[in-house]
C-alpha positions, 0 to 999 in steps of 0.5 A: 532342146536342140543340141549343139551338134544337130545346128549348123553353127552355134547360136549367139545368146543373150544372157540377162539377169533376171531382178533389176534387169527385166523386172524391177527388183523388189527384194525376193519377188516370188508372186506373179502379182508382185512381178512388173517388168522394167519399163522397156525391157520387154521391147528390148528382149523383142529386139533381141530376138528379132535381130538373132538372139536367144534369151536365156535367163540366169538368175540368183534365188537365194530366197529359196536357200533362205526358206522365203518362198519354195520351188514351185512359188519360183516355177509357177511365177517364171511360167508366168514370166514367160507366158508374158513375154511370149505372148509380147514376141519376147520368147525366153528360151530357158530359165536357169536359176541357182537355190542355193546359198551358203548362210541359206536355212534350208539345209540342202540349200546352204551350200557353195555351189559353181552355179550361183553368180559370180561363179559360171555354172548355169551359163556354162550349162545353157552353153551346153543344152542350147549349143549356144556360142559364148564368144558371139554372146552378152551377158546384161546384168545389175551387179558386179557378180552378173558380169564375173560370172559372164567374164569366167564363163567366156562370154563375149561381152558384158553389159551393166545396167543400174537397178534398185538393188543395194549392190547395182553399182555406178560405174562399169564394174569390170563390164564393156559398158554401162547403161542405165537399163536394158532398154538403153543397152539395146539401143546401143547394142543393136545401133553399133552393128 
C-alpha cells in the first residue's frame, strides 16, 4: 500500500458506500450470485477513476455481527466484487467494512465500535493507509448515517443518492446534494469542474 509520505501530495478519494450505491440493496446480500451492480454505477466509478480518483469502499455489514453470513462468504463476494470491476476499468483500491453491531448474536461482534457509520473509523483509516487528502475527497452514499460519517471524518464533500433501502431518505439529509443514483452524482460532479 503506498504511504503517504512516499507521494508527492495526497490523493482525492472517492468514498461510495457499498449496498444501495454500487450495488442494489437486497437485505444482507453475501453470495456473488445475489450481487447486481446498480445500473450505471460501474460507469460511473470508470469516470471517477479516470478523471483522479481512488475508490475506496466503506461499508456497514452488520449481517456478520447478527450471525447471517461469516467472514469469509464477505471476502469471497468483495473479491468477486472487485475482480468485476477491475475488469470494467473500475478498480477499487480498498474495501473497508465494519462487523459489528451492538444488538448483533455473534459476541465478539456485538459491541459499539468507531468504525460502523455514522462514526468515522474506516474513512479515517483509509485516509491513513492510502495517504489520501479527506479536504479534496466525496463521500457518496444512501443514508443519513453515510454522509455524518463523512461529515466527522472531514471529507470534503458528501453526496446522497436514493436506494432501496428503508433508511435512504428524500431529500438532502445534511449532505451538499441529492442525487437519484451514482451514475447522476457523477454526472454532476464531473460536469462542475
Amino acid at each position: 500500500m503506498p504511504q503517504a509520505s512516499a507521494l508527492t501530495s495526497p490523493r482525492k478519494a472517492a468514498f461510495l458506500d457499498r449496498d444501495g450505491v454500487i450495488n442494489l440493496d437486497r437485505a444482507y446480500v453475501h453470495q456473488w450470485d445475489e450481487f447486481e451492480f446498480v445500473p450505471g454505477a460501474v460507469d460511473a466509478m470508470r469516470r471517477l477513476r479516470e478523471a483522479g480518483y481512488v475508490l475506496i469502499v466503506v461499508t456497514n455489514q452488520s449481517g456478520l455481527a447478527r450471525g447471517m453470513y461469516t467472514e469469509d462468504q464477505f471476502q469471497v463476494l468483495t473479491t468477486h466484487m472487485r475482480t468485476a470491476l477491475k475488469e470494467a476499468g473500475a478498480e477499487v483500491e480498498a474495501v473497508y467494512h465494519c462487523p459489528h453491531h451492538p444488538k448483533g448474536t455473534v459476541p465478539e461482534l456485538a459491541v459499539d465500535c468507531d468504525c460502523r457509520k455514522p462514526e468515522p473509523g474506516m474513512i479515517l483509516r483509509a485516509a491513513r493507509e492510502h495517504g489520501l487528502s479527506l479536504a479534496d475527497s466525496f463521500m457518496v452514499g444512501d443514508k443519513p448515517s453515510d454522509i455524518e460519517a463523512a461529515r466527522a471524518a472531514g471529507v470534503g464533500r458528501a453526496y446522497i443518492v436514493r436506494s432501496d433501502n428503508a433508511e435512504s431518505v428524500d431529500g438532502l439529509a445534511g449532505a451538499d446534494a441529492a442525487h437519484a443514483d451514482l451514475a447522476a452524482c457523477v454526472d454532476a460532479l464531473l460536469k462542475a469542474r
